[in-house]
ZADO-1210 file (C-alpha; in nm, 4 decimals, padded with zeros to 6 digits):
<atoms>
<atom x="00.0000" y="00.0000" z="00.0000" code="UNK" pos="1"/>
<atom x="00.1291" y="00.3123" z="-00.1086" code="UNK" pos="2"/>
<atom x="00.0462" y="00.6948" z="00.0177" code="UNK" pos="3"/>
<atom x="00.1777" y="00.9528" z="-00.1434" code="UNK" pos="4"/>
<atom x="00.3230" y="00.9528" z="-00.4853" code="UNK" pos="5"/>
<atom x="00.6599" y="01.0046" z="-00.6734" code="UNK" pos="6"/>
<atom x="01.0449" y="00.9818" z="-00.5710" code="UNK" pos="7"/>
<atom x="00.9319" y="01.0595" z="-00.1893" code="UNK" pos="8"/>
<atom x="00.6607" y="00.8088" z="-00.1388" code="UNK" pos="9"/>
<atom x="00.6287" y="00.6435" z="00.1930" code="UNK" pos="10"/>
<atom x="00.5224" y="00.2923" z="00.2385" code="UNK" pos="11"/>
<atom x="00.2463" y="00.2283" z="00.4612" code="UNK" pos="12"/>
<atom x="00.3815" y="-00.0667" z="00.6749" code="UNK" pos="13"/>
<atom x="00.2853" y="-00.2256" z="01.0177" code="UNK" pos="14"/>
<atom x="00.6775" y="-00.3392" z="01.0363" code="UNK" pos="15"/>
<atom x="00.8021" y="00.0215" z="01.0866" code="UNK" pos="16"/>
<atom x="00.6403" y="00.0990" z="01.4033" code="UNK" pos="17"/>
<atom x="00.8822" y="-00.2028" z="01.5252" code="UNK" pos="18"/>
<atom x="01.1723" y="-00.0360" z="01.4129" code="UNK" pos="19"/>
<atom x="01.2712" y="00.1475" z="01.6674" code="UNK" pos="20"/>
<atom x="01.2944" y="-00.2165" z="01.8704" code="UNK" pos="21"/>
<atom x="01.6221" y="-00.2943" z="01.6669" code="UNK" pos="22"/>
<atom x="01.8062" y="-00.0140" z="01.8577" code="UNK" pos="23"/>
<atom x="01.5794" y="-00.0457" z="02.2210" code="UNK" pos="24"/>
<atom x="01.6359" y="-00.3538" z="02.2611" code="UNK" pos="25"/>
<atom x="02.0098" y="-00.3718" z="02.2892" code="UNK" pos="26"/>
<atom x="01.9893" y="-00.0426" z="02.4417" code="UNK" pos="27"/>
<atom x="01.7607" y="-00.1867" z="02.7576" code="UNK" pos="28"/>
<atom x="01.9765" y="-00.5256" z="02.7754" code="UNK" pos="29"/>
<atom x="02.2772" y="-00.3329" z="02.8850" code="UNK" pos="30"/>
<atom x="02.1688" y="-00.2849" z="03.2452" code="UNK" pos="31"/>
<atom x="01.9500" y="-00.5864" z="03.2507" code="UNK" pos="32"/>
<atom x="02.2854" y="-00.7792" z="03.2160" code="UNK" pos="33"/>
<atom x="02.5042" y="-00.5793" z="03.4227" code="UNK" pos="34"/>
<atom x="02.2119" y="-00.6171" z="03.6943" code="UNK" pos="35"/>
<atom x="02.1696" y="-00.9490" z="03.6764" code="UNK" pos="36"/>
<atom x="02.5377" y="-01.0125" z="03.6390" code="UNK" pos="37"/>
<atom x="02.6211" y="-00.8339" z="03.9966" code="UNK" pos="38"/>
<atom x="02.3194" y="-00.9854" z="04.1388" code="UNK" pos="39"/>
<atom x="02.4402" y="-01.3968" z="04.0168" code="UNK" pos="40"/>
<atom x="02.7805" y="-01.3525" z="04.0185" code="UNK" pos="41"/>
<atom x="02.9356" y="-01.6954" z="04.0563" code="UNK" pos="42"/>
<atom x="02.5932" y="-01.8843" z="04.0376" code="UNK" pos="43"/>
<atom x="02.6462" y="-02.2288" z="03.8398" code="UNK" pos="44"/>
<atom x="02.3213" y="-02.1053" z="03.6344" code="UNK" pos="45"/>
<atom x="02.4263" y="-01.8081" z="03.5764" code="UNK" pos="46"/>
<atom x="02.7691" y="-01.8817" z="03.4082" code="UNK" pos="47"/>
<atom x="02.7313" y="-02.2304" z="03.2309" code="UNK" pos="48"/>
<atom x="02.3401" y="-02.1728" z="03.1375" code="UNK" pos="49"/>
<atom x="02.3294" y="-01.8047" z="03.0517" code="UNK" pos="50"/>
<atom x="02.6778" y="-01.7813" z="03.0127" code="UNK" pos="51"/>
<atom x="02.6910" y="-01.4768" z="03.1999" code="UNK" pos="52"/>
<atom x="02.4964" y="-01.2453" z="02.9960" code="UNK" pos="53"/>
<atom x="02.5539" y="-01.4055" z="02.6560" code="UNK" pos="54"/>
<atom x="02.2428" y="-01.5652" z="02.6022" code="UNK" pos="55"/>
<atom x="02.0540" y="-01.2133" z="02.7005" code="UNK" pos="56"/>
<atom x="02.2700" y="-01.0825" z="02.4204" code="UNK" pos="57"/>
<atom x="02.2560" y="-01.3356" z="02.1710" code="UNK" pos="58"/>
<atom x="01.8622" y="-01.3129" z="02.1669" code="UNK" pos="59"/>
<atom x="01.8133" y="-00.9280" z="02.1780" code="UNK" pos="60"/>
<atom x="02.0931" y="-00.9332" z="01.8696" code="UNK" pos="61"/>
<atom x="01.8526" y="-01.2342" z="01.7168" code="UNK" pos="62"/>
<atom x="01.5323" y="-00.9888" z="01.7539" code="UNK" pos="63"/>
<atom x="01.6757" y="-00.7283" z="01.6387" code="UNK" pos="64"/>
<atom x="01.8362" y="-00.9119" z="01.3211" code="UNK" pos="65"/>
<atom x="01.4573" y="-01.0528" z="01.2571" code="UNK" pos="66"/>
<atom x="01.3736" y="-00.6939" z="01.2064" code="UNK" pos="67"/>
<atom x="01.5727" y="-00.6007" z="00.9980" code="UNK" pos="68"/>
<atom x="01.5056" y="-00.8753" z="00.7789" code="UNK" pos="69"/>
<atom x="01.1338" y="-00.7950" z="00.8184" code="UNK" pos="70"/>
<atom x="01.2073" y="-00.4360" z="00.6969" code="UNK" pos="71"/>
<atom x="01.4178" y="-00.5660" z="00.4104" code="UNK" pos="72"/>
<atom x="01.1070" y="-00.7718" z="00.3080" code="UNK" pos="73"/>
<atom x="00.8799" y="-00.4623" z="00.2815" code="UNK" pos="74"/>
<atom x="01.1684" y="-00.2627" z="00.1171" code="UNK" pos="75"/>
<atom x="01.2486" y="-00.4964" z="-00.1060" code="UNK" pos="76"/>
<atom x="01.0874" y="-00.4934" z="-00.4518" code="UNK" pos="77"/>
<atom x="00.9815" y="-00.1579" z="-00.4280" code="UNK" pos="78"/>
<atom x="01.0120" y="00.1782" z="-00.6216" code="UNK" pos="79"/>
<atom x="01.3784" y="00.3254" z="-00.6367" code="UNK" pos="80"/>
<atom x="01.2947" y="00.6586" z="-00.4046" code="UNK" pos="81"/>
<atom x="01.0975" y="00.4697" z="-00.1383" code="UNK" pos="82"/>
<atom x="01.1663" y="00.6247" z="00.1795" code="UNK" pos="83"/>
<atom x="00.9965" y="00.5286" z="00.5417" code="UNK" pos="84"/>
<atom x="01.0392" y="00.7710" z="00.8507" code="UNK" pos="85"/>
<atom x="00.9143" y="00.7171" z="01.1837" code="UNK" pos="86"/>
<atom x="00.8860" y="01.0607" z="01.4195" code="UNK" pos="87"/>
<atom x="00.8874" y="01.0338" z="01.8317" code="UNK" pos="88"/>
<atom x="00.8097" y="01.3450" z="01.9373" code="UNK" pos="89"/>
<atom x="01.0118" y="01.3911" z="02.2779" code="UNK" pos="90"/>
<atom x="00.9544" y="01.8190" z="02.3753" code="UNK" pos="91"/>
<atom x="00.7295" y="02.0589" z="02.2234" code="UNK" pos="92"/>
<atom x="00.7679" y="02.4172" z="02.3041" code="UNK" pos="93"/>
<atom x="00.7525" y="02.7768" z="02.2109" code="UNK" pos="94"/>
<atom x="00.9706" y="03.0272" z="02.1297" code="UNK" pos="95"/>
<atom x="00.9656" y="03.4198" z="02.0600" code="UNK" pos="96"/>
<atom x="01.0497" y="03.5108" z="01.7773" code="UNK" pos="97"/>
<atom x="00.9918" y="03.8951" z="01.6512" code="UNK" pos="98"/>
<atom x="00.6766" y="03.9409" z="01.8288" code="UNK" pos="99"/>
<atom x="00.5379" y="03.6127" z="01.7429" code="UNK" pos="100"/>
<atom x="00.5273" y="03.2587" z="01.8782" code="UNK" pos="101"/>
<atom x="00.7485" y="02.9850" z="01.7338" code="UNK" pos="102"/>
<atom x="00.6739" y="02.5872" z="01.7918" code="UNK" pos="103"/>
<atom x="01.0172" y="02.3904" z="01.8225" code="UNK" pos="104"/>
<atom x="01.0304" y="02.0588" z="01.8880" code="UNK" pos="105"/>
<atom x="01.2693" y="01.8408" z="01.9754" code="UNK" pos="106"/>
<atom x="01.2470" y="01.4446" z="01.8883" code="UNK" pos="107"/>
<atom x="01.3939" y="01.1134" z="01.7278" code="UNK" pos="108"/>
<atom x="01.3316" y="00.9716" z="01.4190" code="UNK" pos="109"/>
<atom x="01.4379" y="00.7081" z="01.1988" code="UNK" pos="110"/>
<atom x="01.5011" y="00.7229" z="00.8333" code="UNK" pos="111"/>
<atom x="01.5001" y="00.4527" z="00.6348" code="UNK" pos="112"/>
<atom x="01.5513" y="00.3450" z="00.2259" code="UNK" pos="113"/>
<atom x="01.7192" y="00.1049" z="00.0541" code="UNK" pos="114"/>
<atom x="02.0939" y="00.1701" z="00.1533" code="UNK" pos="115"/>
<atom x="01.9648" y="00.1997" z="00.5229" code="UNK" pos="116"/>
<atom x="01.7838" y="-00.1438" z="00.5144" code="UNK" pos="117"/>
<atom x="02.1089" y="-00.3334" z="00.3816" code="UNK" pos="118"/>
<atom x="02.3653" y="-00.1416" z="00.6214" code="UNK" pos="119"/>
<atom x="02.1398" y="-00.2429" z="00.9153" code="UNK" pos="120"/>
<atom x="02.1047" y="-00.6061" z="00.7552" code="UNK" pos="121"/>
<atom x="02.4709" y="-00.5590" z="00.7532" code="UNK" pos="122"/>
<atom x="02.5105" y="-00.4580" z="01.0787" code="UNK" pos="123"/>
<atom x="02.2820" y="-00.6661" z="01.2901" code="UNK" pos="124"/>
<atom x="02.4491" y="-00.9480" z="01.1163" code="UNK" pos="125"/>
<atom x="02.7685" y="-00.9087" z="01.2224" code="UNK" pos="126"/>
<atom x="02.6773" y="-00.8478" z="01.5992" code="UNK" pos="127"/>
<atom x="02.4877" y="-01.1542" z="01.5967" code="UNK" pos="128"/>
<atom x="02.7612" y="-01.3355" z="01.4486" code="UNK" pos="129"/>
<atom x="03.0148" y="-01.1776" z="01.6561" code="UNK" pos="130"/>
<atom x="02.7798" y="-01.2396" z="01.9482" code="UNK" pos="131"/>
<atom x="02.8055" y="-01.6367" z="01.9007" code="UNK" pos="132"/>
<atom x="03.1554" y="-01.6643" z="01.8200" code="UNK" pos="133"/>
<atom x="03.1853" y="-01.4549" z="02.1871" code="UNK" pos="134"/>
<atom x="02.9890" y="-01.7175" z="02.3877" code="UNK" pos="135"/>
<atom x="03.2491" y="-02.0072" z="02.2828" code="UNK" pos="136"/>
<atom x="03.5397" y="-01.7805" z="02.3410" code="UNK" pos="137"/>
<atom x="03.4856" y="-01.5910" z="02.6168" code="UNK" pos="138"/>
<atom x="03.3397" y="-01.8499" z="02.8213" code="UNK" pos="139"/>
<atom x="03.6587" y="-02.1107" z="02.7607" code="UNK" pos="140"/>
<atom x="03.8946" y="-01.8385" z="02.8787" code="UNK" pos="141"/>
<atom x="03.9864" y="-01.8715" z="03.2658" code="UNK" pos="142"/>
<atom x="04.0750" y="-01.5230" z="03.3022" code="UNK" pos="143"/>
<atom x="03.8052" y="-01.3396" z="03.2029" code="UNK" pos="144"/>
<atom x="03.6014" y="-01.5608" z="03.5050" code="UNK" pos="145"/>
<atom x="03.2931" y="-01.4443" z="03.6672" code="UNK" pos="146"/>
<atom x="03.3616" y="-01.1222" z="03.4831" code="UNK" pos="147"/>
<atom x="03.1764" y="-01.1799" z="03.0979" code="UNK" pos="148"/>
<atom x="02.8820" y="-00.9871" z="03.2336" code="UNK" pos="149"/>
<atom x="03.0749" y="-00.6756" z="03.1933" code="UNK" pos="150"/>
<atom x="03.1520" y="-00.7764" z="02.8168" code="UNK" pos="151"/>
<atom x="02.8243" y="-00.8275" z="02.7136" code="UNK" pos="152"/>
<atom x="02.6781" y="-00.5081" z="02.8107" code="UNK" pos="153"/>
<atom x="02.9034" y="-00.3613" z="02.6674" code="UNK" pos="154"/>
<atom x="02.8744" y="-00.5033" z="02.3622" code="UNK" pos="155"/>
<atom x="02.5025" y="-00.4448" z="02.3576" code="UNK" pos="156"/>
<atom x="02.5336" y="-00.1089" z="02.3907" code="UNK" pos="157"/>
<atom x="02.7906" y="-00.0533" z="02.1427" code="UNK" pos="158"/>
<atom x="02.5578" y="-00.2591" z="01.8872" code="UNK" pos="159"/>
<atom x="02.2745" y="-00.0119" z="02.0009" code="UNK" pos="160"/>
<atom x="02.4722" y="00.2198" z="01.9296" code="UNK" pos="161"/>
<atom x="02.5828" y="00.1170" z="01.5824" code="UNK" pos="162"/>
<atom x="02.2764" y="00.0190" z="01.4657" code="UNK" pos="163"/>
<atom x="02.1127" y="00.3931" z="01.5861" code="UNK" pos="164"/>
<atom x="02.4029" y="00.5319" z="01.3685" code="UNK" pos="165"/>
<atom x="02.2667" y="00.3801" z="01.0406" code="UNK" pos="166"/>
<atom x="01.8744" y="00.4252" z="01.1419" code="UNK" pos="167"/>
<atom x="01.9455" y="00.8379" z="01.2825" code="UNK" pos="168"/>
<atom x="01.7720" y="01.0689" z="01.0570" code="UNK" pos="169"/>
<atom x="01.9451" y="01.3991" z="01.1858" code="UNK" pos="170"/>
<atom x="02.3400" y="01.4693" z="01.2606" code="UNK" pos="171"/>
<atom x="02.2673" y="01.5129" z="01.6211" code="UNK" pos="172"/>
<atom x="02.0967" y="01.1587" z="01.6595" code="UNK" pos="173"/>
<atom x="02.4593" y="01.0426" z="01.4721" code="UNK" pos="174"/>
<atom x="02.6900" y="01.1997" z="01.6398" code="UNK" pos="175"/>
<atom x="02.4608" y="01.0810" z="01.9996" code="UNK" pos="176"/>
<atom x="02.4923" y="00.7067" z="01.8366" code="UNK" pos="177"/>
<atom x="02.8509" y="00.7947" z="01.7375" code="UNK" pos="178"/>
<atom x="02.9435" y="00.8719" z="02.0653" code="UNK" pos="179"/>
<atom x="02.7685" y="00.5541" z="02.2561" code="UNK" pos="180"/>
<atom x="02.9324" y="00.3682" z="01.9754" code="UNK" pos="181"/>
<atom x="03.2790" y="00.4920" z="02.0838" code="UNK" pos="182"/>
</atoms>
């Protein structure tokens, strides 16, 4: 279904309002883990079932690589200029301008098109990938012992961050995703 016409036509899809899930969700497992990983620190289900965190990480990176396939599927096949953009609206407010009132806003928003859908494919991809190879290496490796947790949220939230990079539809929401990247 289609609204709108020409180069700038936006797709009507039920899959976009999930989008912003592929960068929450990593973005709310980061203290989940750390949490849980100071709360079972050294419990025998914690480290050989969950592998301290791992398994939190590998499904959040699994959801949000379903996702992105899903949004691949509706962008796929479609007109060369499709473009989809989702708007959260975070602070409204006025300001005086010349003897009039302004609005400003200030909010998120994700842009997405063709390029966007493969770079996240990309993306998502490679943190679930990098994700499992993690879980049999990090987990072998005495040293790192009873101490994973720490890896994994930080890897979560550098994925969140990555991912927000290629969905940000302004500089400022970049250089923010930039910066929790880094």
């Amino acid at each position: 279904m289609m609204a709108g016409t020409g180069s700038n036509a936006i797709i009507d899809s039920d899959i976009m309002q999930f989008a912003p899930l592929i960068i929450l969700l990593p973005m709310l497992a980061f203290p989940v883990i750390l949490f849980l990983g100071r709360v079972f620190n050294r419990n025998p289900f914690w480290k050989d079932t969950m592998k301290e965190g791992g398994i939190i990480a590998l499904v959040v990176m699994a959801a949000s690589l379903i996702i992105s396939l899903l949004l691949i599927k509706d962008h796929i096949g479609g007109f060369a200029g499709i473009k989809d953009s989702v708007d959260f609206l975070w602070l409204n407010s006025s300001v005086y301008n010349g003897g009039t009132l302004e609005p400003i806003s200030f909010g998120f928003g994700i842009y997405i098109d063709h390029v966007t859908v493969m770079l996240l494919f990309v993306a998502s991809f490679l943190c679930l990938l990098i994700n499992i190879f993690s879980i049999g290496y990090m987990n072998t490796d005495p040293i790192n012992d009873n101490r994973n947790h720490r890896f994994y949220a930080e890897f979560v939230l550098f994925c969140s961050g990555m991912l927000g990079m290629v969905l940000a539809d302004s500089f400022l929401w970049l250089f923010i995703f930039w910066e929790i990247m880094g």
